[in-house]
N, C-alpha and C positions, 0 to 999 in steps of 0.2 A: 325643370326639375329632373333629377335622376331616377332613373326608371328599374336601376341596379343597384345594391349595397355589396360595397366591401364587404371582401369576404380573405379570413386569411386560408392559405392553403402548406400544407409540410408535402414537398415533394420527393425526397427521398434521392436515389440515383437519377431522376428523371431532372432534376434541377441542370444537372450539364448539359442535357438537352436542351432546356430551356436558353441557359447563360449561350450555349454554343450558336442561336438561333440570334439572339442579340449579340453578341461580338462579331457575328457574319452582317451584321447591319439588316438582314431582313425584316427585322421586328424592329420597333420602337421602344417598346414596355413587355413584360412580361404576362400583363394582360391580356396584349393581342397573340400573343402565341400562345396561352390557353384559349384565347373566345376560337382561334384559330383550329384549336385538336381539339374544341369542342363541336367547331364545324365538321370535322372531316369524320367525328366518332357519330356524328347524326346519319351522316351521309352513310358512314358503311353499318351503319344500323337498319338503316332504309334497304340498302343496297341487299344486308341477306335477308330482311322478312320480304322481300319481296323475289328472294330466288325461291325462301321454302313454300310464298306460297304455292307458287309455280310446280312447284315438286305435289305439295298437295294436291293440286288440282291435278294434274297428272295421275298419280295414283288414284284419286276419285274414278276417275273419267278410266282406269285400266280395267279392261273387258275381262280378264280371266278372274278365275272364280275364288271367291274369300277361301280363308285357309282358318280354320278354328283353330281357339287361342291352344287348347288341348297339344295336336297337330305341331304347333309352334314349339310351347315349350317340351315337349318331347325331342323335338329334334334340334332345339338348343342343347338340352340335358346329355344328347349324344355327342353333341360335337364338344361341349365342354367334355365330359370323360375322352372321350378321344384322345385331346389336345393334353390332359393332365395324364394320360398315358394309362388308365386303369384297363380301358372302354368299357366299363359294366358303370350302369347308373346307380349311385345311392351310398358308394363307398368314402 
């Protein structure tokens, strides 16, 4: 018994991908070349939650001293006037 249901899908420009993957003979159906970039979009799914957690853990694990949220956005607020060229906050 089938463990999948049809399903229809509208691909849009992506379909010449598809047709260009089957005229090159690598695919069979168009099937396999979505169950295909359904493989590969898992993989690089996996691929970055597992770079930020990395990053997370890293920033946990960083010795120097918290910086208050105050702190922060004060010196967002500057660097944004800055960059818009006023440099006075609130304009």
């Amino acid at each position: 018994m089938r463990s999948s249901k049809p399903i229809t899908v509208t691909l849009g420009n992506q379909q010449k991908s598809v047709d260009a993957r089957l005229e090159s003979g690598a695919y069979s159906s168009a099937s396999e070349v979505l169950r295909a970039a359904l493989r590969a979009l898992d993989r690089e799914e996996e691929a970055v939650n597992e770079i930020m957690r990395q990053k997370i853990l890293e920033a946990l694990e960083e010795p120097s001293p918290d910086i208050d949220a105050e702190t922060v956005f004060d010196r967002i607020e500057r660097l944004h006037a800055d960059r818009i060229g006023t440099g006075r906050i609130g304009d």
